[in-house]
MILUMNU-493360 format. One record per atom (N, C-alpha, C): y negated, z, x negated. Coordinates in steps of 0.05 Angstrom, whole numbers, padded with zeros to 5 digits, always signed. Atoms other than C-alpha are relative to their C-alpha. Last residue first. Example, Ala and Ser with C-alpha at 12.3 -4.5 7.8 and 13.67 -1.06 7.14 Angstrom:
2
+00024-00001+00016/+00021+00143-00273/-00022+00014+00015/+00024+00000-00018/+00090+00156-00246/-00024+00000-00018/
! end
This chain:
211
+00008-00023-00008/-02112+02619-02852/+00016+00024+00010/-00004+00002-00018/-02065+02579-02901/-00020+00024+00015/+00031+00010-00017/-02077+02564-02965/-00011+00011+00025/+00024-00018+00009/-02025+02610-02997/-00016-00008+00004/+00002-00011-00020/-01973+02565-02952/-00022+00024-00009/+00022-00019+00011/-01979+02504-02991/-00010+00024+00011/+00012+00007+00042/-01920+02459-02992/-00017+00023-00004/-00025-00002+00006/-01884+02490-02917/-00011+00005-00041/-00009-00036-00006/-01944+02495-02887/+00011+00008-00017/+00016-00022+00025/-01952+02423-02913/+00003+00025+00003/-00005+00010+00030/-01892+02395-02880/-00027+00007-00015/-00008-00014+00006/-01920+02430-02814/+00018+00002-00033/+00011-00022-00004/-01981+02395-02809/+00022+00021-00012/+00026+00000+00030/-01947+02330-02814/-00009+00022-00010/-00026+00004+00024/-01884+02355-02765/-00017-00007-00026/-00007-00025+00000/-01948+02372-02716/+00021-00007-00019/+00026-00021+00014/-01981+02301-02725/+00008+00034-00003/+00011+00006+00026/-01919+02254-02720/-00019+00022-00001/-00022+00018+00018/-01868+02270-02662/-00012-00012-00031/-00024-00016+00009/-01907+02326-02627/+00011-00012-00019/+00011-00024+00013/-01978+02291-02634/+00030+00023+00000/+00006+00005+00028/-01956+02225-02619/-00004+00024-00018/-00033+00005+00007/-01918+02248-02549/-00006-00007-00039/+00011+00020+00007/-01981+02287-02528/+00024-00011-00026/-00020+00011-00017/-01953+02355-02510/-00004-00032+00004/-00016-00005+00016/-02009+02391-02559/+00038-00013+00008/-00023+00016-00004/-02059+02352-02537/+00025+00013-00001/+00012+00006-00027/-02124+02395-02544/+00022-00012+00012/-00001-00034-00021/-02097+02427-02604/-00006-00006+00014/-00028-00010+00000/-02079+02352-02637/-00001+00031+00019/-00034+00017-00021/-02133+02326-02611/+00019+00012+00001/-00022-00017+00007/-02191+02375-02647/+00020-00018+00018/+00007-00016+00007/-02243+02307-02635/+00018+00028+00008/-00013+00000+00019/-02217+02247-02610/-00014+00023-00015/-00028-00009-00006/-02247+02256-02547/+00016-00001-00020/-00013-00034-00012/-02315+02265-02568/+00023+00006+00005/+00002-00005-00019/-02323+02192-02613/+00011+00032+00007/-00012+00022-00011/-02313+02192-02683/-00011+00009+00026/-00016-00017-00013/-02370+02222-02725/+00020-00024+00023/+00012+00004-00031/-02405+02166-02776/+00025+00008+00026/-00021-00016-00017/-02399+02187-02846/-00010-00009+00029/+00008-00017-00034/-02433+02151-02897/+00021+00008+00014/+00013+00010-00012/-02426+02135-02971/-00021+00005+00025/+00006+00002-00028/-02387+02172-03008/-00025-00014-00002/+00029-00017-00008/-02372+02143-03077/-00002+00003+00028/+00028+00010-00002/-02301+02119-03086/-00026+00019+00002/+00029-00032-00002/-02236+02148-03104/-00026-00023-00005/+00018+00008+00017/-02177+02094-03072/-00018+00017-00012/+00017-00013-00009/-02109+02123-03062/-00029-00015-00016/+00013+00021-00007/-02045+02070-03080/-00035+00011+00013/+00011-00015-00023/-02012+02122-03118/-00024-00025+00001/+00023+00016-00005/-01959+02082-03159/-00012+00030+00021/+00004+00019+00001/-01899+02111-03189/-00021-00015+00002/-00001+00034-00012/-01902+02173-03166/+00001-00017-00016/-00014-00003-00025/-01886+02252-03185/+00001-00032+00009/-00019-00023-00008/-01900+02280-03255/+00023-00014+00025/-00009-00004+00010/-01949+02224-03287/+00036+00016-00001/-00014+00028+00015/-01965+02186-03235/+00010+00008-00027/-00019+00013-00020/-01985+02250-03197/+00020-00008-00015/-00007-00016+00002/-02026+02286-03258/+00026-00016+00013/-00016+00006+00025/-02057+02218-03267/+00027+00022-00001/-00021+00028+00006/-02081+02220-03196/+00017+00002-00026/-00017-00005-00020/-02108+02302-03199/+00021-00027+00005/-00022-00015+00027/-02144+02285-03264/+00020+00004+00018/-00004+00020+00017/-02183+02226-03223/+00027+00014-00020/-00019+00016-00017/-02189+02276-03164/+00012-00021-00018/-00027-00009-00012/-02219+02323-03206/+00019-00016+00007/-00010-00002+00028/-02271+02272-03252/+00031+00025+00018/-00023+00035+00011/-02288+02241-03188/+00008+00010-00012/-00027+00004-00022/-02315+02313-03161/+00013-00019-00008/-00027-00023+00001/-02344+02326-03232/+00012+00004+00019/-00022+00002+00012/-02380+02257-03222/+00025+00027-00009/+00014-00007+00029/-02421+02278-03157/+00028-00015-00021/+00027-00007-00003/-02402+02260-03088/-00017+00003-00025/+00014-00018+00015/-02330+02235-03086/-00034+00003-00006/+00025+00001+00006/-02288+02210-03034/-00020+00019-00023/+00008-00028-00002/-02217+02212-03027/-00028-00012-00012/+00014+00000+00009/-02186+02147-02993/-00009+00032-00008/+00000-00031+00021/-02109+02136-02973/-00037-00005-00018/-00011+00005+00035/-02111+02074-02929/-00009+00029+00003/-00015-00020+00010/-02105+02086-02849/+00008-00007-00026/+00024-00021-00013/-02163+02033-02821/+00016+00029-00015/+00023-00012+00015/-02135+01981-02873/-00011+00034+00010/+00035+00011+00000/-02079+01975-02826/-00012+00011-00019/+00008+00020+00018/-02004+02014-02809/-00021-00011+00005/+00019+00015+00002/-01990+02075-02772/-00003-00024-00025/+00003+00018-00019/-01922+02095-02761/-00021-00014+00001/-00012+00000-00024/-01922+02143-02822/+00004-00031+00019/-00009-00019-00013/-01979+02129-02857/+00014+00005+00018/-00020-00017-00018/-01996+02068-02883/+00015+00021+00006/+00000+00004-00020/-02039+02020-02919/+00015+00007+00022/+00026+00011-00004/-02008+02026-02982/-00011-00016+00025/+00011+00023-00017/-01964+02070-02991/-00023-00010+00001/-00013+00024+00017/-01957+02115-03054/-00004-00023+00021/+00021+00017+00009/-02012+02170-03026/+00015-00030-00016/-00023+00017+00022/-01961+02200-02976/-00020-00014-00018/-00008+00014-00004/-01998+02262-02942/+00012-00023-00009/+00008+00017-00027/-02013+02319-02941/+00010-00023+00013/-00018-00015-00011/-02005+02349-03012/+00010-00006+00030/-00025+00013+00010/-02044+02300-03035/+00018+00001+00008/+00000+00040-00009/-02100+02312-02988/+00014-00006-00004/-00008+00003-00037/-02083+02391-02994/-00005-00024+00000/-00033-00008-00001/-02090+02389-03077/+00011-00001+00029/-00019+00036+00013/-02159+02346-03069/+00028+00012+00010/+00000+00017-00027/-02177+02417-03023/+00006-00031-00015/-00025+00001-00014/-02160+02455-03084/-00001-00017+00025/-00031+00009+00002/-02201+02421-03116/+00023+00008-00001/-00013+00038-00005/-02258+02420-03077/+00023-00008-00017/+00009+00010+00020/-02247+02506-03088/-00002-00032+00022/-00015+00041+00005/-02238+02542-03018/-00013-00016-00022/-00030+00003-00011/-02262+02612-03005/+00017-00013-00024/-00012-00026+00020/-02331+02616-03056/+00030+00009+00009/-00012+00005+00030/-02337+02541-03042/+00005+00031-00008/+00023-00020+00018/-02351+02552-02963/+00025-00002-00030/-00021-00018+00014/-02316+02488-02927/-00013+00027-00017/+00017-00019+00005/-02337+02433-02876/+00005+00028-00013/-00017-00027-00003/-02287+02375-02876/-00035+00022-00009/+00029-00010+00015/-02320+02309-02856/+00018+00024+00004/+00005-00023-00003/-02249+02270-02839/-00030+00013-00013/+00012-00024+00018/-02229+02202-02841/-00021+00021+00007/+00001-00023-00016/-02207+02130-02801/-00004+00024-00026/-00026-00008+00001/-02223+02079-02855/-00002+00023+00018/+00004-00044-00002/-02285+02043-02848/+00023+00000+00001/+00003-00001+00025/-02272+01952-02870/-00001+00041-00002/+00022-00006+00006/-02298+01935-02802/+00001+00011-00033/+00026+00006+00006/-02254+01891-02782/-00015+00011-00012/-00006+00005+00026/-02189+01930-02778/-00015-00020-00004/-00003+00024+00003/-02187+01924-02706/+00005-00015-00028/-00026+00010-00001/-02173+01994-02705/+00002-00025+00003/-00008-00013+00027/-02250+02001-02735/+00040+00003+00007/+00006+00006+00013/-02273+01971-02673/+00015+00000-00028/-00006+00036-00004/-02236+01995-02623/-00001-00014-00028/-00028-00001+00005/-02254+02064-02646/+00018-00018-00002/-00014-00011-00017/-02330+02044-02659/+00032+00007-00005/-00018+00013-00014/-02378+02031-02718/+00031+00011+00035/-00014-00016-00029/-02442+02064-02714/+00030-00020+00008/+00019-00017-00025/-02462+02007-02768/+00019+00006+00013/+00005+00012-00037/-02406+01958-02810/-00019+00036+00002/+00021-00006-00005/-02399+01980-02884/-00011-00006+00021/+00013+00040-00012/-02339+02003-02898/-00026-00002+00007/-00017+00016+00018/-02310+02077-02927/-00007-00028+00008/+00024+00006+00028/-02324+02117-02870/+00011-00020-00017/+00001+00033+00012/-02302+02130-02797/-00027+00006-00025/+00029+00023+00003/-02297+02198-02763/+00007-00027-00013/-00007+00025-00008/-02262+02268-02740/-00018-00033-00006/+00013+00030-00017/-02298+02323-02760/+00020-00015-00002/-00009+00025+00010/-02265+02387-02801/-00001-00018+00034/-00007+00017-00017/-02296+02453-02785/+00015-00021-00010/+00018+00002-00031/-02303+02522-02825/+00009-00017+00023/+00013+00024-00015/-02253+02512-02879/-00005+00006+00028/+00028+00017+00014/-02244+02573-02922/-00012-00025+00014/+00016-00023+00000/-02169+02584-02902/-00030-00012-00020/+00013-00003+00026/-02141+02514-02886/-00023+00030-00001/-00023-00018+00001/-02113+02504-02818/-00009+00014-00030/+00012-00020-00014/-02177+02458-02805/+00023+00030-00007/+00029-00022+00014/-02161+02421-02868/-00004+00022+00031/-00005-00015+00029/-02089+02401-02833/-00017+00010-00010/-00029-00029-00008/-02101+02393-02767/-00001+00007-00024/+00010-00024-00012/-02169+02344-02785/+00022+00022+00012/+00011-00006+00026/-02116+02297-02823/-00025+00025+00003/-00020-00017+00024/-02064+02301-02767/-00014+00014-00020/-00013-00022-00002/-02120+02272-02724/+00016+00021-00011/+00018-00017+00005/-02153+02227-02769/+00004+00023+00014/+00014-00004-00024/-02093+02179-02772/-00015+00026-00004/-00022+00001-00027/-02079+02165-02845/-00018+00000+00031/-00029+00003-00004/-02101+02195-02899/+00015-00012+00020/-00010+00024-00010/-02186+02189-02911/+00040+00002-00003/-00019+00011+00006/-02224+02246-02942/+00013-00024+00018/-00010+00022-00009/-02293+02267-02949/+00027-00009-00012/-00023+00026+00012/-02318+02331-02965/+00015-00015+00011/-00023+00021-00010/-02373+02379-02945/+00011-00009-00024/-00010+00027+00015/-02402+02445-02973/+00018-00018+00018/-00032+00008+00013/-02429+02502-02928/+00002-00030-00016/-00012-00020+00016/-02493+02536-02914/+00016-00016-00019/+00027-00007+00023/-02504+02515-02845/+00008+00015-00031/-00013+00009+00028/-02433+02499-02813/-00028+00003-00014/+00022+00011+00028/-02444+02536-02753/+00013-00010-00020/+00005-00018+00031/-02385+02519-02707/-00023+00004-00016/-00003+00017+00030/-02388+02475-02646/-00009+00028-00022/+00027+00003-00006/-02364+02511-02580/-00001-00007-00034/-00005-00020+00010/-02279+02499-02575/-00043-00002+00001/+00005-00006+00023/-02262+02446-02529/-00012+00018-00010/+00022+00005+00000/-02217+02464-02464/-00015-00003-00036/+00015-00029-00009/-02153+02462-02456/-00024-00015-00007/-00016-00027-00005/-02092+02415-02440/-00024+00022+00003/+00005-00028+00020/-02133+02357-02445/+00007+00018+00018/+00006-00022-00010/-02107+02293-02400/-00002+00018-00022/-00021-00014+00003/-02100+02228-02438/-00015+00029+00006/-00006-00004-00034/-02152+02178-02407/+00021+00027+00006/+00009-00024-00015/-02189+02179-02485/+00010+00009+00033/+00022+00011-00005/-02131+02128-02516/-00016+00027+00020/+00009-00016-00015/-02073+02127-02556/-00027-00003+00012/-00007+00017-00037/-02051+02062-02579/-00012+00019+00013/+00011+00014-00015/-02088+02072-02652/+00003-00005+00030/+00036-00014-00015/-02058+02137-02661/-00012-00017+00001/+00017-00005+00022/-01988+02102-02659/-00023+00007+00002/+00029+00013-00005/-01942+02103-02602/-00015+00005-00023/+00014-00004-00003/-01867+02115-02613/-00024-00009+00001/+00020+00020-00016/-01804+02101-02589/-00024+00015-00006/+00013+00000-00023/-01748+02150-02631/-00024-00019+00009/-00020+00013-00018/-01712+02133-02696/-00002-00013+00034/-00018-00021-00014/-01772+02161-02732/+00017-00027+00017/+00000+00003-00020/-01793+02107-02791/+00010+00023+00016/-00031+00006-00017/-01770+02142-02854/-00017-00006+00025/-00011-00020-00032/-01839+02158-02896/+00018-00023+00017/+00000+00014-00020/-01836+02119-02966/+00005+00031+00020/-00011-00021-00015/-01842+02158-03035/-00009-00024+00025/+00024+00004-00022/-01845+02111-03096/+00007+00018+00029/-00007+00013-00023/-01812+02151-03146/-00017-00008+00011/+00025+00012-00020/-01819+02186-03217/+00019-00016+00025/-00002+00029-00001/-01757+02223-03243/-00022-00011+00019/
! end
């Protein structure tokens, strides 16, 4: 039976990854930056960009996954900025990935898989343009996946998938502190109560991914 799928408010007081802010003590230290020479990107958009870099990085085959703003057309826009929901960028991920691992479409299948694509404008606790459902596509046989991947949805599982598929554009990295959060945080009241329970509801869906 098709459905629109809603996420349950938590009962509990929480902060949303816009309130958070760089003053929040890091547990450890960050990691030294990865080669990614070589490798295939892809652009996605779900939500808060935390959760959404937890999840591809957990992903066998995926090198790194960035933290960032895309999807609008404002310049170097900022964090502020782009939670002001001015600028039209959507928080979103540069995933870095070797294609002989990790297909791009199985990595569509983890976006979906991921996160709620029937809302619109909202993830979880987060609400705003800045957290729409976007998958980006680079060539037309990436649209032509993600396009077969929607119908498949709306056929089997939703009602509506409110996800947009556009042409990438640009990518413009988010600031340093928002970069691996969730492992840097891991006692960070947003990241127990929404980004690790995210993370782990895919585990759960797709665990032959998994490094």
């Amino acid at each position: 039976m098709k459905r629109i799928l809603t996420i349950p408010l938590l009962a509990i007081v929480l902060t949303s990854c816009a309130a958070e802010e760089s003053h929040t003590t890091k547990t450890e230290t960050p990691t030294e930056p990865k080669k990614v020479e070589g490798l295939q990107t892809a652009y996605f958009a779900s939500g808060c960009f935390w959760c959404v870099e937890a999840v591809f990085e957990s992903v066998r085959g995926v090198e790194e996954a960035v933290s960032g703003y895309s999807g609008g057309t404002s310049v170097n826009p900022t964090y502020q900025e782009v939670g002001s929901g001015r600028t039209d960028h959507a928080e979103a991920v540069k995933v870095y990935y070797d294609s002989a691992i990790v297909s791009f479409e199985t990595l569509v299948d983890i976006f979906f898989n991921s996160h709620d694509p029937s809302t619109l404008n909202r993830q979880g606790p987060d609400s705003g343009t800045q957290y729409r459902s976007i998958a980006f596509y680079q060539s037309e046989k990436e649209k032509t996946i993600i396009e077969k991947k929607i119908k498949a949805l709306l056929r089997d599982e939703y009602s509506i998938v409110t996800t947009q598929v556009i042409p990438f554009n640009t990518f413009y990295d988010a600031e340093d502190y928002h970069q691996d959060y969730e492992r840097l945080h891991p006692r960070n009241g947003y990241v127990l109560n929404v980004s690790i329970p995210r993370l782990n509801a895919f585990k759960e869906k797709m665990p032959e991914v998994l490094k």
